[in-house]
RODREN-85104 format. One record per atom (N, C-alpha, C): residue number from 1; atom name; x, y, z. Coordinates in nm, 2 decimals. Example, Ala and Ser with C-alpha at 12.3 -4.5 7.8 and 13.67 -1.06 7.14 Angstrom:
REM RODREN-85104
seq	atom	u	v	w
1	N	1.32	-0.57	0.78;
1	CA	1.23	-0.45	0.78;
1	C	1.32	-0.33	0.78;
2	N	1.28	-0.22	0.71;
2	CA	1.37	-0.11	0.71;
2	C	1.29	0.00	0.79;
This chain:
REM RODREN-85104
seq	atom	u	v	w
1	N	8.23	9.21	9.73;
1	CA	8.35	9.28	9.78;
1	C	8.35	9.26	9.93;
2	N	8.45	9.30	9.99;
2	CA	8.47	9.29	10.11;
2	C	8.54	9.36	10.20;
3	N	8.55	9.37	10.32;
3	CA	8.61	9.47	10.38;
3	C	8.77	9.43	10.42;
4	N	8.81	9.58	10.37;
4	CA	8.96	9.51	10.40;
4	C	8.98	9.58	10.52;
5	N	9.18	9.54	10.54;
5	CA	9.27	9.54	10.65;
5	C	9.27	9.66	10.68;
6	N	9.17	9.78	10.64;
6	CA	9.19	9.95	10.70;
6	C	9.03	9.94	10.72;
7	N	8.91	9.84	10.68;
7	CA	8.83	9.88	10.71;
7	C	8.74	9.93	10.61;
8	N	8.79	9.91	10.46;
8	CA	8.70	10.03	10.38;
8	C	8.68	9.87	10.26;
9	N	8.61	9.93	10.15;
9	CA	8.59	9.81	10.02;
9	C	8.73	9.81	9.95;
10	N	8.76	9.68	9.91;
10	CA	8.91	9.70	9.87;
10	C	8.98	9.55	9.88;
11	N	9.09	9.54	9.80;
11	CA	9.18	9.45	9.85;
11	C	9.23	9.48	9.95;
12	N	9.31	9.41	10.05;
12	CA	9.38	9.49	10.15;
12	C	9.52	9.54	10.15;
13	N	9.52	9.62	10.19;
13	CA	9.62	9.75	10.19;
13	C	9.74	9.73	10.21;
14	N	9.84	9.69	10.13;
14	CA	9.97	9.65	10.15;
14	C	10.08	9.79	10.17;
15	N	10.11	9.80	10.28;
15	CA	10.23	9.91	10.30;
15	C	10.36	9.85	10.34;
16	N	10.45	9.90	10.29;
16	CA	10.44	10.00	10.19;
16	C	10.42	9.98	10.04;
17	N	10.36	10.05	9.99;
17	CA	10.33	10.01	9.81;
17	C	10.36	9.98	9.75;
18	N	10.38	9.83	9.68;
18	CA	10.46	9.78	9.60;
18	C	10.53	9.89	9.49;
19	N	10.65	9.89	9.45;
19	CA	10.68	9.97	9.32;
19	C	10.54	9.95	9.20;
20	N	10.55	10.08	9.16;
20	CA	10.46	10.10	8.99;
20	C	10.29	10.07	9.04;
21	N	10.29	10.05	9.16;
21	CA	10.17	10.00	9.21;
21	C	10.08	10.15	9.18;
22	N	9.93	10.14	9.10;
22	CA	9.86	10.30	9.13;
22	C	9.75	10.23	9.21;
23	N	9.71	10.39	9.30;
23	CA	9.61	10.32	9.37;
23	C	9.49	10.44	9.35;
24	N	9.39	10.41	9.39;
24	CA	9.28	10.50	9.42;
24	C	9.17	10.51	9.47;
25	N	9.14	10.55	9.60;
25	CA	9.05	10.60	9.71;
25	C	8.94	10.68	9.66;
26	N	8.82	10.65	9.70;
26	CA	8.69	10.78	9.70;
26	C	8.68	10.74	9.81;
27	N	8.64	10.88	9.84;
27	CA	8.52	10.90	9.95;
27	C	8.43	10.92	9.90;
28	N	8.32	10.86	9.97;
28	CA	8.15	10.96	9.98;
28	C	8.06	10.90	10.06;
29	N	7.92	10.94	10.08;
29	CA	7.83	10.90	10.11;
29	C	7.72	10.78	10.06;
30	N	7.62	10.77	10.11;
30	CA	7.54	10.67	10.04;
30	C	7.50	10.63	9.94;
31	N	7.57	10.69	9.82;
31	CA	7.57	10.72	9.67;
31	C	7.71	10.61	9.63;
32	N	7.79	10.62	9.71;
32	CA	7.88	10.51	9.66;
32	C	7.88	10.37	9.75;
33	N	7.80	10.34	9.83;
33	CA	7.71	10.21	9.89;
33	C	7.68	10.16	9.83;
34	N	7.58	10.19	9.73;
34	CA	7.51	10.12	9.60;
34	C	7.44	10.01	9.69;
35	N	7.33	10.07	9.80;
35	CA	7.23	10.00	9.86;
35	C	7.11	9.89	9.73;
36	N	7.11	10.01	9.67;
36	CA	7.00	9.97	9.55;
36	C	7.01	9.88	9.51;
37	N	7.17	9.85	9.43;
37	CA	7.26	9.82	9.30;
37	C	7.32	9.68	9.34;
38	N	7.37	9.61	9.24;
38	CA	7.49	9.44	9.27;
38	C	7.59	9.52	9.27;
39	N	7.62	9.54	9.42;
39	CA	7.77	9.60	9.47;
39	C	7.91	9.57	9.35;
40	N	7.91	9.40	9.32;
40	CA	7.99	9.37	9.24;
40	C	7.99	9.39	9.09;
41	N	7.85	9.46	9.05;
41	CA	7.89	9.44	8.93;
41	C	7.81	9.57	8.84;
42	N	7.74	9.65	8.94;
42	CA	7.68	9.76	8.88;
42	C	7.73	9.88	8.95;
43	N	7.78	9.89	9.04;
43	CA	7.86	10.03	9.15;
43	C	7.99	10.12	9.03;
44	N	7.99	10.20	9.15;
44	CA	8.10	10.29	9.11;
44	C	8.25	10.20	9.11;
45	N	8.24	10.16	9.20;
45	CA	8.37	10.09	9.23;
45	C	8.35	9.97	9.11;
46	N	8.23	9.88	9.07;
46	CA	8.32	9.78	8.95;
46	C	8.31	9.84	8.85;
47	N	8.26	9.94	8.79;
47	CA	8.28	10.01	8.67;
47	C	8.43	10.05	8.67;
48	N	8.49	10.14	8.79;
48	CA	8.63	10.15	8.79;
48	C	8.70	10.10	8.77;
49	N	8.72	9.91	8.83;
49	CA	8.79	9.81	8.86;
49	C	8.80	9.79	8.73;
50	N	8.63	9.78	8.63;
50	CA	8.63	9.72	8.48;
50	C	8.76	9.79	8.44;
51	N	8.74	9.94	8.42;
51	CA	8.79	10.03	8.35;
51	C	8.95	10.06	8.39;
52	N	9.00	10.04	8.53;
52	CA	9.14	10.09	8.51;
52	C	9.20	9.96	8.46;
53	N	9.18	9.86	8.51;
53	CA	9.24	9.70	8.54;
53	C	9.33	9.69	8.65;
54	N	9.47	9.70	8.62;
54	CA	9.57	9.64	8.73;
54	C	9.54	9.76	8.81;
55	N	9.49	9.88	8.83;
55	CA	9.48	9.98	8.92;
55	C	9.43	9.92	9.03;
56	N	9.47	9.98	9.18;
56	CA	9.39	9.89	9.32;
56	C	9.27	10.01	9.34;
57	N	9.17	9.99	9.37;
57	CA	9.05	10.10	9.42;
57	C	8.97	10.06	9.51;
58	N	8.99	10.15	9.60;
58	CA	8.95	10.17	9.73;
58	C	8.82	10.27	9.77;
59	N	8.73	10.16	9.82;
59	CA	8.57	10.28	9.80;
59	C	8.57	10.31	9.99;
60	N	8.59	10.42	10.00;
60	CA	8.50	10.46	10.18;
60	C	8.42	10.56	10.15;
61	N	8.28	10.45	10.25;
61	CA	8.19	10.53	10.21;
61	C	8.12	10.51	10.37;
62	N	8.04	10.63	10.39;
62	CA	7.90	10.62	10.52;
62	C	7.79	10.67	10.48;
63	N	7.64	10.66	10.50;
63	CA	7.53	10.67	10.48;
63	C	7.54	10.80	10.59;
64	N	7.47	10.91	10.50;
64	CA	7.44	11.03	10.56;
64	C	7.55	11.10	10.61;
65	N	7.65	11.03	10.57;
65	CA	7.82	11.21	10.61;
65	C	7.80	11.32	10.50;
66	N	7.91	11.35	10.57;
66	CA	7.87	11.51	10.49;
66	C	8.01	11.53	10.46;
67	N	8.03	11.64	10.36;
67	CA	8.18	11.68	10.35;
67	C	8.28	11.63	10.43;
68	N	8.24	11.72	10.59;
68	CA	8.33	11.73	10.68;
68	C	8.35	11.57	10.72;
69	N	8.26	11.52	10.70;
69	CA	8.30	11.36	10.76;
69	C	8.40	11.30	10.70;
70	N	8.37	11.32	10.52;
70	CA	8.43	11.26	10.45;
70	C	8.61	11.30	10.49;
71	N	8.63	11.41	10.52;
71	CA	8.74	11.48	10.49;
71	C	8.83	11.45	10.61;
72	N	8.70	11.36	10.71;
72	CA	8.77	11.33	10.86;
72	C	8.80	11.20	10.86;
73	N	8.78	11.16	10.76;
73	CA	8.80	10.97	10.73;
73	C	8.95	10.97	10.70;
């Protein structure tokens, strides 16, 4: 995966959103990095990708934020 046009994992961010387009963002911490894990194919985010299909999903994530960080992204 790779970093898109805002900066986060994702395709990049087409504004404004195509009609019928769904999209979906997480936040978190170093739990959705998947330092450990094959980013592409064991994470949160490709489990999602598997599971919604045409849905677009957007992972931002930082190692060691906290709530407030998240909520300040």
């Amino acid at each position: 995966m790779k970093w898109n046009n805002a900066g986060i994992f994702g395709n990049d961010i087409i504004v404004p959103k195509p009609p019928g387009e769904k999209r979906v963002f997480i936040l978190g911490d170093s739990q959705l990095e998947c330092a450990s894990q094959h980013f592409e194919t064991e994470s949160l985010f490709a489990k999602l990708k598997q599971k919604l299909g045409q849905m677009q999903v957007f992972i931002a994530s930082q190692s060691s934020s906290t709530t407030s960080d998240q909520i300040a992204m």
